[in-house]
C-alpha positions as CSV (number, residue, x, y, z in Angstrom):
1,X,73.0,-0.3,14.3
2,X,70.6,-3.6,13.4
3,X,66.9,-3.3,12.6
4,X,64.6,-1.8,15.3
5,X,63.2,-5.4,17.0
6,X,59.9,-6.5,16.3
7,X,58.5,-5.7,18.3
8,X,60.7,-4.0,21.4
9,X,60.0,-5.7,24.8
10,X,60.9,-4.4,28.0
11,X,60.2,-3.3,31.5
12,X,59.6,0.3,31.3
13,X,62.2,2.3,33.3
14,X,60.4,5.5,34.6
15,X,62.5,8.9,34.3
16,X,59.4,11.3,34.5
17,X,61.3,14.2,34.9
18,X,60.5,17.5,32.2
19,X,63.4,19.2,30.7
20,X,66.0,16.7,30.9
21,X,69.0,18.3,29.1
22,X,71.3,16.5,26.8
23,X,73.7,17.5,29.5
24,X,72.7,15.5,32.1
25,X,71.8,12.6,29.7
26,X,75.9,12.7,28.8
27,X,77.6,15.7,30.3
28,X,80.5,17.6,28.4
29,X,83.3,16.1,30.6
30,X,82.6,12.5,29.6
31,X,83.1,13.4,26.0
32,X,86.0,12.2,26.1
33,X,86.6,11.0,22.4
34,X,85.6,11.9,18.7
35,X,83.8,8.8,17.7
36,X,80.1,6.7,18.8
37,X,81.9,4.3,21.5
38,X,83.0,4.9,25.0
39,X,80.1,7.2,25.8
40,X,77.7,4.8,27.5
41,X,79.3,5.1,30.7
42,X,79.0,8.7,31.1
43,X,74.9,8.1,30.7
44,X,73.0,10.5,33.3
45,X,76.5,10.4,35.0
46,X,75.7,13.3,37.5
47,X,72.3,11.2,38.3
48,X,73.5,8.1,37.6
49,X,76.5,8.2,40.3
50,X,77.1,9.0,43.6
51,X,80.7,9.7,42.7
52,X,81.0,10.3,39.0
53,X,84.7,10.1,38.8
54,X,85.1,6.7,41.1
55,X,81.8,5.6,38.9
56,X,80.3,4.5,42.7
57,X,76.8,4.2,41.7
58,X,73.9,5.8,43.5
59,X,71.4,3.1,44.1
60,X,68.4,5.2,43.6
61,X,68.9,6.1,40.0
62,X,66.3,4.2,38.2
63,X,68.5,2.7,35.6
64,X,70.6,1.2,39.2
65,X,68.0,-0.6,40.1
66,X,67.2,-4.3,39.6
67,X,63.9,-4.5,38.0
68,X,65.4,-1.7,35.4
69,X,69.2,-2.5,34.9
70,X,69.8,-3.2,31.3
71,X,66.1,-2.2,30.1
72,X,66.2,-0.7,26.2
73,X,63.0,1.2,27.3
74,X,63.1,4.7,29.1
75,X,60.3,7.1,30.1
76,X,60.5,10.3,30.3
77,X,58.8,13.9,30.8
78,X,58.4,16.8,28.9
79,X,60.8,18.4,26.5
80,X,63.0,15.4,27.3
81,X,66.4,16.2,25.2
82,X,66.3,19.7,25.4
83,X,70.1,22.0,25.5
84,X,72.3,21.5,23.4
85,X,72.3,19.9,20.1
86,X,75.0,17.1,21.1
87,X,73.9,14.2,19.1
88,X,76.7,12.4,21.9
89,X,73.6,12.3,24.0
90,X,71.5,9.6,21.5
91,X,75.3,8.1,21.4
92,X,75.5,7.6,24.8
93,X,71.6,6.1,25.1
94,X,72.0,4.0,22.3
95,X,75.4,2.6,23.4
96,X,74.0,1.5,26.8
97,X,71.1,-0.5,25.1
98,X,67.6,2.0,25.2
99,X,66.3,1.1,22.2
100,X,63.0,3.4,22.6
101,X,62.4,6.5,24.3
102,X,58.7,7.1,25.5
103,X,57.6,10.9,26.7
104,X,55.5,13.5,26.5
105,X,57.2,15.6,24.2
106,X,61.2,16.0,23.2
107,X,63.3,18.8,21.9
108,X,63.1,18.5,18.3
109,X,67.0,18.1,17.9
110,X,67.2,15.3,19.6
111,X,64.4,14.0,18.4
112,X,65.4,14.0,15.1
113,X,68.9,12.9,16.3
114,X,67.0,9.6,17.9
115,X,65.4,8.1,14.5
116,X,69.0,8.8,12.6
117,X,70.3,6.5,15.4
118,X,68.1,4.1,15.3
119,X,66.5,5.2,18.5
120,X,62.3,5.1,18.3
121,X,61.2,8.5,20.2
122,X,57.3,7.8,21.0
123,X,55.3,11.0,22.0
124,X,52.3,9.8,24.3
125,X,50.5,12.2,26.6
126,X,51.6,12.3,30.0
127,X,48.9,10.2,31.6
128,X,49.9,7.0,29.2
129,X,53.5,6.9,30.1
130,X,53.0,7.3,33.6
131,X,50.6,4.6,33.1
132,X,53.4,2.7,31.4
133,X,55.8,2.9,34.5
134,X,57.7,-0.4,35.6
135,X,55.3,-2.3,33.3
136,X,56.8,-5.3,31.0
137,X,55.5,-3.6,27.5
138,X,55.9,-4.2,24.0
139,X,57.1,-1.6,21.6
140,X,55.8,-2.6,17.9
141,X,57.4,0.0,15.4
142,X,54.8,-1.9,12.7
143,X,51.7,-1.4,14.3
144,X,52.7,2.3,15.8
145,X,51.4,0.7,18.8
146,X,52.9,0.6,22.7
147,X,51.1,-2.4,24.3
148,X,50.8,-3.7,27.7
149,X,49.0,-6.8,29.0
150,X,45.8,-4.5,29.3
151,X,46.2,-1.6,26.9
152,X,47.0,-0.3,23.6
153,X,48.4,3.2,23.0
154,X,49.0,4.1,19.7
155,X,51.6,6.6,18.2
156,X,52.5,8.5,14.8
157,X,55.7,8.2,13.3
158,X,56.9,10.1,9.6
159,X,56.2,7.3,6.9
160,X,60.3,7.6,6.2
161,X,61.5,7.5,9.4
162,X,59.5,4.4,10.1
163,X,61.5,2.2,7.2
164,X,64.6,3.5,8.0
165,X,64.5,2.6,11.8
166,X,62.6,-0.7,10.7
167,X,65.4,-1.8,8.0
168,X,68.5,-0.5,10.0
169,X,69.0,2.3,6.6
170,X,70.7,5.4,7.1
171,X,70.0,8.2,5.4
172,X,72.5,7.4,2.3
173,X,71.0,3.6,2.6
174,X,67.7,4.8,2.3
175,X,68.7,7.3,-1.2
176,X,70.7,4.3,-2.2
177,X,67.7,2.2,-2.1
178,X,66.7,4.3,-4.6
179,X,69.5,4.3,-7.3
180,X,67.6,2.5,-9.8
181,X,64.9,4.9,-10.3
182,X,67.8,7.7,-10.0
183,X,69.5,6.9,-12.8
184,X,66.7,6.0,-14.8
185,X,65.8,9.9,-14.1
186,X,69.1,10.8,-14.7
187,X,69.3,8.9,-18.2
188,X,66.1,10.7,-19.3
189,X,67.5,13.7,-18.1
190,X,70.4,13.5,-19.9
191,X,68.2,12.9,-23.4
192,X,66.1,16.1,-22.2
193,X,68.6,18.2,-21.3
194,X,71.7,17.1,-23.0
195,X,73.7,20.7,-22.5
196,X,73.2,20.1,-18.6
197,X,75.7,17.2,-19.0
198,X,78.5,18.7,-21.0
199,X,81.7,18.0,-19.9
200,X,83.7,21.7,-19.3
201,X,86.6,22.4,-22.1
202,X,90.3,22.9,-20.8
């Protein structure tokens, strides 16, 4: 996944709902592989479809609608992510373009799964994203900041989570980052503590 944009614009597609559950955001039967890809059109499939399994759309799914087709921005309610663990569910999200997930609280799973896919989960309180709904805002991973044309809400993010999503690192890219300091620890180390590094007899 690239770099989180600087900063994220969009209009602001409103799914206040609390306690959506990974398995409506991508239920178990459109799993239908081991890897990332092929996911995005199982997203909210049982709200996102009329008839799931002829994919005929229902029209008044907010992600159907004009003003919010293709939008990488999503509201949402309380506990949004909760159930299972699937980290399929950030898959699926990512893979259909939402960049940014805006709600009152998430499940911390799927929290945490967001920021290792790249997707920014910004807690607000309620009143601010409902405020925020069908609004063209601005997403600003920099400034911690959600912006519209007349207001500024800001939000916290872990200092390390914030480079990662703002580089495009991973976890190993991030420790990798690192490898010069490493193995000048690990050289000093060795002097130190030279029995630590012997290599076993046969």
């Amino acid at each position: 996944m690239s770099a989180f944009p600087q900063p994220l614009t969009g209009r602001a597609a409103p799914l206040l709902v609390d306690n959506v559950d990974t398995d409506t955001i991508i239920p178990s039967r459109e799993m239908r592989s081991t890897g990332r890809t092929g996911l995005a059109e199982g997203l909210f499939a049982p709200w996102r479809y009329s008839d799931a399994d002829a994919r005929i759309e229902n029209p008044d799914f907010v992600l159907n609608q004009p003003d919010y087709r293709g939008t990488p921005i999503l509201l949402g309610g309380a506990n949004f992510g909760c159930g299972s663990s699937r980290e399929h569910a950030v898959w699926a999200l990512a893979e259909y373009g939402i960049r940014a997930i805006i709600a009152e609280s998430f499940a911390p799973i799927f929290h945490g799964n967001c920021l290792r896919n790249f997707v920014l989960p910004v807690t607000l309180d309620r009143a601010a994203v409902e405020a925020l709904a069908g609004k063209t805002i601005a997403v600003d991973l920099a400034a911690q900041e959600v912006r519209t044309q007349t207001d500024v809400h800001a939000f916290d993010i872990d200092p390390e989570a914030k480079q990662m999503l703002a580089e495009g690192l991973d976890a190993i890219d991030l420790t990798l980052a690192q490898a010069s300091e490493i193995e000048q620890w690990t050289a000093a180390d060795r002097t130190a503590r030279p029995w630590v590094y012997l290599e076993p007899t046969r």
